[in-house]
C-alpha positions as CSV (number, residue, x, y, z in Angstrom):
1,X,-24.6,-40.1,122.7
2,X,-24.1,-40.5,126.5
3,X,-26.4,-41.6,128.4
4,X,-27.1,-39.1,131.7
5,X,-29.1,-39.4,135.4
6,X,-29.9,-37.3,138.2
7,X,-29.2,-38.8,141.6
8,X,-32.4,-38.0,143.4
9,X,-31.8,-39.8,146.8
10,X,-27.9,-40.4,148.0
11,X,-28.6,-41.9,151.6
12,X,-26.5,-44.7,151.2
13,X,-23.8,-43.1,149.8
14,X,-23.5,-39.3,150.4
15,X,-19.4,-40.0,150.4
16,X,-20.0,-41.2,146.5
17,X,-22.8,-39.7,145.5
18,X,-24.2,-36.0,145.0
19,X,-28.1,-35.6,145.5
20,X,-29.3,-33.4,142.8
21,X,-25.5,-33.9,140.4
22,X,-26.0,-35.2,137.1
23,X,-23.7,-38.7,136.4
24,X,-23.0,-40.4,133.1
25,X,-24.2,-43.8,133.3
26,X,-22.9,-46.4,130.9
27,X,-24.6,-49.3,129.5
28,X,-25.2,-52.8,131.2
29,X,-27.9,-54.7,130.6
30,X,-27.4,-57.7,133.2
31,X,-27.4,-54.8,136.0
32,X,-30.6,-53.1,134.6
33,X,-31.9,-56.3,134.4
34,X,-31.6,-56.1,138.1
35,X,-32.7,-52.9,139.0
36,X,-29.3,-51.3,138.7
37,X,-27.2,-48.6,137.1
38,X,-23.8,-48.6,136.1
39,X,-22.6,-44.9,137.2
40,X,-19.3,-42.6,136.9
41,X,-19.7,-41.4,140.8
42,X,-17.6,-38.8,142.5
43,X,-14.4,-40.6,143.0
44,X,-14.1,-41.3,139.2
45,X,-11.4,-44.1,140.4
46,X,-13.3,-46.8,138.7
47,X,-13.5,-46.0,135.0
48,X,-16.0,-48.8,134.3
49,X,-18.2,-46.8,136.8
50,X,-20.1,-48.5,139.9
51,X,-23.2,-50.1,140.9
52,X,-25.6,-48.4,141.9
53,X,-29.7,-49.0,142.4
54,X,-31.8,-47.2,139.4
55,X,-34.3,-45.6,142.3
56,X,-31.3,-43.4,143.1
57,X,-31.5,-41.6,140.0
58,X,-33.7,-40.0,137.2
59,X,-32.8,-40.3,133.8
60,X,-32.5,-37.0,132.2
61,X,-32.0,-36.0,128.6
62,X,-29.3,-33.0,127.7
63,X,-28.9,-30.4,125.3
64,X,-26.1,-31.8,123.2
65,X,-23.7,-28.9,123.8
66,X,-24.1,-29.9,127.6
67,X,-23.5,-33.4,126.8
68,X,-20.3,-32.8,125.4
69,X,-19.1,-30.4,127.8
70,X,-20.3,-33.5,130.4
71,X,-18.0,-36.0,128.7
72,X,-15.1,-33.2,128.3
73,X,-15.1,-32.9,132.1
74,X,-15.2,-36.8,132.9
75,X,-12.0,-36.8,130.8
């Protein structure tokens, strides 16, 4: 299923980002590769999700009820 994080630090993007909110992130090698993560932030207006440094977030894992209700949401 979906892969989910937990932004633990938002400093330099508190307009984007929500410390403590769980994101999806979606898969991209070539930004991991870089110390990045591609991530469904708060404005949503980029379906392909954003770049975003991987020290901003935890990975987490979900129950899959709450990963489905995740994905419902992100519509």
């Amino acid at each position: 299923m979906a892969r989910f994080v937990v932004c633990i630090d938002n400093a330099s993007n508190p307009a984007s980002l929500i410390l403590d909110k769980v994101y999806r992130s979606l898969p991209d090698a070539e930004a991991e590769a870089h110390g990045m993560l591609r991530v469904i932030d708060e404005g949503k207006s980029e379906p392909d999700g954003y770049l975003y440094p991987a020290s901003m977030f935890a990975p987490i894992e979900l129950p899959e009820a709450a990963e489905r209700a995740l994905m419902a949401a992100d519509g």
